[in-house]
PANU-28496 format. One record per residue (C-alpha): x, z, y; residue in three letters. Coordinates in pm, whole numbers, padded with zeros to 5 digits, always signed. Example, Ala and Ser with C-alpha at 12.3 -4.5 7.8 and 13.67 -1.06 7.14 Angstrom:
REM PANU-28496
+01230+00780-00450ala +01367+00714-00106ser 
This chain:
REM PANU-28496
+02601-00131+00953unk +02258+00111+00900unk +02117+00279+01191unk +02082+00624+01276unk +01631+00661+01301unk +01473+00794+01577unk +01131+00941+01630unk +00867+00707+01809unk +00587+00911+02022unk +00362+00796+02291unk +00555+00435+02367unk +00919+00637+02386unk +01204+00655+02142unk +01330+01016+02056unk +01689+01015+01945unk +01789+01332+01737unk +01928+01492+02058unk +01965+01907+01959unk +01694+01824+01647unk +01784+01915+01251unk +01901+01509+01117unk +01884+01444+00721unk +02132+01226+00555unk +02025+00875+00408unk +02177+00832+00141unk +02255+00454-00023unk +02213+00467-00430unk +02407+00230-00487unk +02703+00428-00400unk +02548+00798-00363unk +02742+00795-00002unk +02596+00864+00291unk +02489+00596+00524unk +02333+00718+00830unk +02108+01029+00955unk +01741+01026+01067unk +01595+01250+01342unk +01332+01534+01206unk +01039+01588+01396unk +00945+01940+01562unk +00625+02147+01505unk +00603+02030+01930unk +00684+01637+01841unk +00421+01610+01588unk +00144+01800+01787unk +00261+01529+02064unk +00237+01218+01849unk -00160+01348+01772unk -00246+01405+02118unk -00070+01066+02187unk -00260+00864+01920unk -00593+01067+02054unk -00535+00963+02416unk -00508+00601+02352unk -00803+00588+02085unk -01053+00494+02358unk -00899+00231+02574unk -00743+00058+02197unk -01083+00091+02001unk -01209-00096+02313unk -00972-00368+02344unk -01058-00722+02261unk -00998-00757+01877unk -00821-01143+01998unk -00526-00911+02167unk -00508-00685+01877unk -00471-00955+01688unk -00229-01074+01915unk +00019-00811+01906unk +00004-00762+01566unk +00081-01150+01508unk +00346-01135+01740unk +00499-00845+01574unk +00520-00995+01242unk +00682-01269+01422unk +00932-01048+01513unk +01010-00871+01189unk +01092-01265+01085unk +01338-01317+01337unk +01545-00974+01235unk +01467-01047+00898unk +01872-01041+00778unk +01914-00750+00953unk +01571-00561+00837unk +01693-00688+00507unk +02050-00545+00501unk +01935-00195+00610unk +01637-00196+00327unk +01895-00282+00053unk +02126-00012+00164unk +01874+00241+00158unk +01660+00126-00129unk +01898-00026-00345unk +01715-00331-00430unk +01895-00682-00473unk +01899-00886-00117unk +01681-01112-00184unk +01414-00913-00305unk +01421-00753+00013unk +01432-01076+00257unk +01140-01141+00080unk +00982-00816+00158unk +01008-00884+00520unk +00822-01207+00477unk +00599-01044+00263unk +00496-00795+00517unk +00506-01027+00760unk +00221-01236+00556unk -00004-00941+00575unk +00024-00826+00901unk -00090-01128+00975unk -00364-01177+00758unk -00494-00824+00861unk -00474-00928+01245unk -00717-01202+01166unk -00947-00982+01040unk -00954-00786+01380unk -01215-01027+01512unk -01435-01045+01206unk -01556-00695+01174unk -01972-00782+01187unk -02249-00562+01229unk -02605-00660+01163unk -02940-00637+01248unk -03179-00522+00992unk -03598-00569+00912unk -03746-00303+01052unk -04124-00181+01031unk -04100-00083+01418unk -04332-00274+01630unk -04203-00221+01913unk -03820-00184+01806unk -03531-00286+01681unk -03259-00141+01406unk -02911-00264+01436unk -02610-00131+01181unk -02265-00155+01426unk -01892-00117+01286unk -01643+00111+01471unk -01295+00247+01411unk -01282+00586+01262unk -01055+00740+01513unk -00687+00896+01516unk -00538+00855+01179unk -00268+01020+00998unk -00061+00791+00722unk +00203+00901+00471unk +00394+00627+00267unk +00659+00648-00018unk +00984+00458-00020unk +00967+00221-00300unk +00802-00049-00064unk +00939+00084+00255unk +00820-00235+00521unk +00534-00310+00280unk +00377+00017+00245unk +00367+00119+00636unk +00323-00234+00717unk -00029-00268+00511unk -00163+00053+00657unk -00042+00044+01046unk -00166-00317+01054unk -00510-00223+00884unk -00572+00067+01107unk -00503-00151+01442unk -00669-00467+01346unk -00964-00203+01318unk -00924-00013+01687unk -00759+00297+01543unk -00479+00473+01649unk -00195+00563+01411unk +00050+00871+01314unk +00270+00817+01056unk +00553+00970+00879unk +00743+00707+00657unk +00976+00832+00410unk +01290+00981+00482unk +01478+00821+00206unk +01401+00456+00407unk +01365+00525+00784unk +01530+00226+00898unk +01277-00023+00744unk +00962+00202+00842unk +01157+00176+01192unk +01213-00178+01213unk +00780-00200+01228unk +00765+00006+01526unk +01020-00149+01723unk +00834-00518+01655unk +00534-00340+01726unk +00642-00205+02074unk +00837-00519+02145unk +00553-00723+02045unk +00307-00530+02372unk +00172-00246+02203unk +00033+00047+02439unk +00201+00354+02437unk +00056+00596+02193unk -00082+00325+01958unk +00164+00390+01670unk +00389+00680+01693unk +00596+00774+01380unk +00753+01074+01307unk +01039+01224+00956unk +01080+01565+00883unk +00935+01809+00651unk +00676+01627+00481unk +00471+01952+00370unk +00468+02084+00760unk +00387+01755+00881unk +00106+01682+00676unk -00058+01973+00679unk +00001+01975+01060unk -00171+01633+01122unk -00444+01646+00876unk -00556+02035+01015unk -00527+01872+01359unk -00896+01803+01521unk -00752+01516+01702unk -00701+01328+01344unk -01043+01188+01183unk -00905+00985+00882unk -00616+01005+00618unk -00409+00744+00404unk -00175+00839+00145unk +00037+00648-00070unk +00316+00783-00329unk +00238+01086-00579unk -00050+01198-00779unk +00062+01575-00726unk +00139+01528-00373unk -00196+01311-00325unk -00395+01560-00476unk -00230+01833-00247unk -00336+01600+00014unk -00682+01547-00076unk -00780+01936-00129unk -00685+01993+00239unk -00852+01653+00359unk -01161+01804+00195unk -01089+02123+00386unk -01150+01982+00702unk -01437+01744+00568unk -01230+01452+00630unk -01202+01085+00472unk -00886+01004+00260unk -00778+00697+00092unk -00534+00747-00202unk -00319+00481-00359unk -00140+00722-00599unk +00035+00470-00897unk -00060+00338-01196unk +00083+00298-01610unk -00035-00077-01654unk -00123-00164-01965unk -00056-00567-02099unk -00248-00706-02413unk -00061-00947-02556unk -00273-01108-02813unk -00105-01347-03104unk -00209-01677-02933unk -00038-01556-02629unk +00243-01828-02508unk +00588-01641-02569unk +00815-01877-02422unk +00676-01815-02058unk +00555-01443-02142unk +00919-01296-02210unk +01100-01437-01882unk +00836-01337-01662unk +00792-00983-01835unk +01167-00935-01749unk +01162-01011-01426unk +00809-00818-01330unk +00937-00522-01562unk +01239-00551-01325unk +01138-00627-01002unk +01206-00321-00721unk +01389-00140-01061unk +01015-00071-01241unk +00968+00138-00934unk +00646-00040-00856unk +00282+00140-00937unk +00195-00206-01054unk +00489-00256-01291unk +00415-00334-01664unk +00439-00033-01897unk +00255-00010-02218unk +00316-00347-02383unk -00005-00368-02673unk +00093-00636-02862unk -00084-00816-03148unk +00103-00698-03502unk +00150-01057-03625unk +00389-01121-03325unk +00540-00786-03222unk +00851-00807-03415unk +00920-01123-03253unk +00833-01011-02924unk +01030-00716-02954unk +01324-00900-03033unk +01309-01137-02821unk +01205-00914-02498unk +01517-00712-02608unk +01791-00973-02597unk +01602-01097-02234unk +01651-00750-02105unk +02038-00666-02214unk +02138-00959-02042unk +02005-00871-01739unk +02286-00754-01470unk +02271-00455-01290unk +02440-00382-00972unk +02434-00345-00615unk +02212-00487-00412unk +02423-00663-00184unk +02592-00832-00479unk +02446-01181-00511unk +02475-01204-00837unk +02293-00834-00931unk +01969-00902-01081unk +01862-00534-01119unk +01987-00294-00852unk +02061+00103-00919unk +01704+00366-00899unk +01645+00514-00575unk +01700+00857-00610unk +01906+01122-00866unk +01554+01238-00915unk +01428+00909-01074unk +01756+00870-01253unk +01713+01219-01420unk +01323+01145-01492unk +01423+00850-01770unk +01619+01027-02045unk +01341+01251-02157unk +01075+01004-02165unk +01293+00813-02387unk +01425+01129-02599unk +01031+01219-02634unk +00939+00906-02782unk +01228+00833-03021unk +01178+01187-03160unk +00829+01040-03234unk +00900+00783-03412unk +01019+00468-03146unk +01356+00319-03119unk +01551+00184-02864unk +01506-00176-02857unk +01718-00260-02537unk +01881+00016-02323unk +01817+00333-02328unk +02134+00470-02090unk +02223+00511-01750unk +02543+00571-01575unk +02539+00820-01214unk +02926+00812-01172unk +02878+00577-00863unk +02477+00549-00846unk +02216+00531-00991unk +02237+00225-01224unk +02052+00261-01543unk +01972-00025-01817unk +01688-00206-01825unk +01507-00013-02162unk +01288-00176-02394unk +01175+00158-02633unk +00956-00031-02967unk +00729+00113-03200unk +00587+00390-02931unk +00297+00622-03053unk -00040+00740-02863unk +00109+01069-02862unk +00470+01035-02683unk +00494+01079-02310unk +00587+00761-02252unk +00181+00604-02309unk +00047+00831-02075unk +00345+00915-01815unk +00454+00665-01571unk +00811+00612-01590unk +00821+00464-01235unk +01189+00307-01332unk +01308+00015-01576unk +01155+00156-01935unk +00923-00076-02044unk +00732+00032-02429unk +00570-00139-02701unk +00312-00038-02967unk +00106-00286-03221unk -00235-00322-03269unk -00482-00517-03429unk -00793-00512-03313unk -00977-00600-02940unk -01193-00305-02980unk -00940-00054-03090unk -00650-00209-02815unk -00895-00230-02523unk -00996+00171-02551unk -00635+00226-02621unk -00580+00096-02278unk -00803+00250-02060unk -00726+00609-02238unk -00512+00698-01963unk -00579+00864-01635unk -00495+00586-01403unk -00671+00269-01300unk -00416+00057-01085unk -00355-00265-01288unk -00366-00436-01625unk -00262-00765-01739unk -00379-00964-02021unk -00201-01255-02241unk -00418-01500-02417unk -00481-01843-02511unk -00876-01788-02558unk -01077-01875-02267unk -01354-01636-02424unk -01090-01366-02397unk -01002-01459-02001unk -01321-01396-01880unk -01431-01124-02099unk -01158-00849-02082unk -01150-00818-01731unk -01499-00678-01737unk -01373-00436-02011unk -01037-00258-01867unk -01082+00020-01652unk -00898-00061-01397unk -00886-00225-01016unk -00725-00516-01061unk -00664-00741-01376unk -00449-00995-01411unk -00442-01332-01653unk -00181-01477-01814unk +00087-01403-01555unk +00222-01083-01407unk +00169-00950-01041unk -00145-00785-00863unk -00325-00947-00598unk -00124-01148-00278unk -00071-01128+00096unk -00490-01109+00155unk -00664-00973-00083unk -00804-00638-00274unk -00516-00397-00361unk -00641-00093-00516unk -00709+00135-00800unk -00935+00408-01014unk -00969+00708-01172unk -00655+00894-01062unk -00462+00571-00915unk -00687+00658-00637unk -00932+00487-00412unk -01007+00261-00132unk -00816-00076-00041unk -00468-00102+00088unk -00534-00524+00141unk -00768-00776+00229unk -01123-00731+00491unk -01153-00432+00259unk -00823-00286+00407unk -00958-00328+00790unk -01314-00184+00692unk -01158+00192+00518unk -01078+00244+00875unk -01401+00181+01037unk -01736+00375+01003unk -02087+00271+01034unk -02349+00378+01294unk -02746+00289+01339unk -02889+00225+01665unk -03241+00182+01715unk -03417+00097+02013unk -03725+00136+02153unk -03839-00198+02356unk -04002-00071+02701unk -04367-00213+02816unk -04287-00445+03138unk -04539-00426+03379unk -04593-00746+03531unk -04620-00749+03909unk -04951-00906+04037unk -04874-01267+04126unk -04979-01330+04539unk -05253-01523+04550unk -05193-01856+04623unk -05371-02020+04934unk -05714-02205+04906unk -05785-02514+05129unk -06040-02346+05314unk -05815-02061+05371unk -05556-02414+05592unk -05945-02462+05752unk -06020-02102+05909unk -05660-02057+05993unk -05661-02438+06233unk -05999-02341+06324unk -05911-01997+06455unk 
């Protein structure tokens, strides 16, 4: 059974009442599965006034009980995790058990990010005052206003809501309205777990009126953004308008190296599956395979068999190892990627065709033989397509790369421990991984450059985008010390038993 999602403002749950609902609809089947509420131009002005009003008492709250809540809320997203699960699947269409562990996933983070809550430092600092002293203090930003995508919908909300409290801020966000029910399922552990009304509030609805609603509003003094590059740069150009901070986590088109002492037999099963994993609808997903020319053919083939036996289905089907794409719109973006490149020279290694009849199910692709010039090297497919292209020099392959506007992720394959430590330094991106696939984990750095965007969506880093810095100096006062009373002299005991 999928809920129907409410709106959550100021500590109360708004049910759709007389309010415009949009369907949610489950790609797996392309039926409708349940209906969320959409937020009025009144509910989101209330959710800003809400997250303003409880800025002050939250940003002054012990960090120990903001950790506290948030601990106790991930604790809570673990004991519904079946039932967060179930609801994800339905409206995601990934495989079960990618999305149980999604719940524990978030769960992880939320509570590495609450022990963070304690550890924000300030320091003192050498000063040339004589009579002074210069001290550099760490405090929450404010209000803030978060918009996440749907392709990680616990993950995605989780990482920022739990960032932005562990720090003292207060949040408004609006989730996507393809997944409500996930986004949902954080807020209700979040209230149930003690949070003060006004802390989080999330609202759905139009996501242009809402955004430019929130980030216009005074009472908001930060923004986070995670999905598009379009809509993120939409985003940023009226951030900038009202001279206000934005961190952008806006996707990536990983490159992997795969050089000819690279170790096949464990390469190819673990490219399936991270190729694979959430459908390729991952900004860290492996894209542009560069693979040394004495061992493409091989890999080629032998990535190609991997990937046509790979079984796509529903989610809720144990035995589905690939569920359907999200949307019609993602289904509709892989055909002319893959028309582009063959008509430039590629082929179709694995895949290549989808079928909509039901949903959205479309073959994991392998397309071989892809040059500089197609789409497919320089536009992110965000769905199962996955591309190769030879090469044979470092030089040539490493500039080849990084000649791309985005700067999320990049892996590297290689038997050389010359190579491991110098091609990280050389890739133009935020993170870089070695010899296995996969950015980051539960505590760490998650973030990009160049057009992936900027700032950190994990680790300390995460809890420190949403603080700000300020200097006080002060002035020590001159004490005047009080005369002392004189102390009595034995001739003044004489006089006084002689008087």
């Amino acid at each position: 059974m999928y809920p129907d999602s409410s709106l959550y403002i100021d500590g109360r749950w708004i049910t759709a009442g007389e309010r415009t609902q949009l369907a949610v609809e489950d790609p797996a089947t392309r039926q409708t599965i349940g209906r969320v509420a959409v937020a009025t131009e009144g509910d989101v002005r209330a959710a800003a006034e809400a997250a303003a009003r409880a800025f002050v008492p939250w940003s002054l709250s012990s960090p120990h009980e903001r950790a506290r809540i948030l601990m106790n809320a991930a604790a809570g997203l673990r004991r519904r995790k079946e039932e967060i699960a179930h609801a994800m699947t339905l409206e995601m269409g990934k495989p079960l058990r990618d999305s149980l562990d999604e719940v524990d996933y978030t769960a992880d983070i939320i509570d590495s990010l609450a022990t963070e809550a304690p550890r924000r430092y300030g320091h003192v600092l050498p000063t040339a005052l004589a009579d002074g002293s210069t001290t550099v203090i760490e405090e929450p930003v404010g209000p803030v206003a978060a918009f996440t995508t749907w392709n990680y919908p616990l993950t995605v909300p989780g990482r920022k809501v739990a960032a932005a409290l562990a720090a003292g801020c207060t949040v408004v966000i609006k989730p996507a309205e393809e997944t409500p029910a996930s986004a949902v399922a954080l807020a209700r552990a979040l209230d149930e777990a003690g949070l003060p009304a006004g802390v989080l509030n999330m609202v759905f609805g139009d996501p242009v009126a809402i955004s430019s609603a929130l980030i216009s509003s005074p009472l908001i003094r930060k923004v986070s953004f995670t999905g598009s590059l379009a809509v993120g740069r939409q985003l940023a150009l009226a951030a900038a308008d009202e001279v206000k901070p934005i961190m952008l986590e806006l996707g990536g088109h990983a490159p992997v190296i795969v050089f000819d002492d690279a170790d096949l037999d464990r390469l190819i099963p673990d490219a399936v599956g991270s190729k694979l994993h959430n459908t390729g609808q991952s900004c860290g997903s492996p894209i542009r395979f560069f693979v040394h020319r004495s061992i493409h053919d091989e890999f080629v083939r032998r990535y190609a068999a991997a990937l046509d036996a790979v079984r796509v289905g529903s989610g809720l089907d144990p035995q589905t190892e690939m569920g359907p794409l999200a949307s019609a719109k993602r289904f509709e973006a892989m055909q002319p990627l893959i028309d582009d490149a063959v008509s430039k020279g590629a082929t179709v290694a694995a895949g290549g065709t989808g079928d909509d009849s039901v949903g959205y199910y479309w073959r994991p692709t392998l397309v071989a033989g892809v040059t500089d010039d197609a789409d497919l090297m320089r536009v992110e497919p965000f769905g199962p397509i996955a591309v190769t292209t030879p090469f044979d020099d470092e030089d040539d392959v490493v500039a080849r790369a990084n000649d791309v506007e985005f700067g999320l992720a990049a892996y590297v394959f290689t038997g050389s421990a010359d190579r491991a430590l110098r091609l990280p330094r050389l890739l133009d991106v935020g993170m870089v991984t070695i010899n296995r696939f996969g950015v980051g984990a539960r505590d760490t750095f998650f973030g990009g450059r160049k057009k992936s965007g900027f700032g950190s969506e994990g680790g300390p880093e995460a809890v420190e985008e949403y603080t700000v810095k300020k200097l006080v100096t002060q002035g020590i006062a001159e004490e005047r010390v009080p005369e002392s009373p004189r102390r009595p002299s034995s001739a003044d005991g004489i006089h006084s038993r002689n008087a």
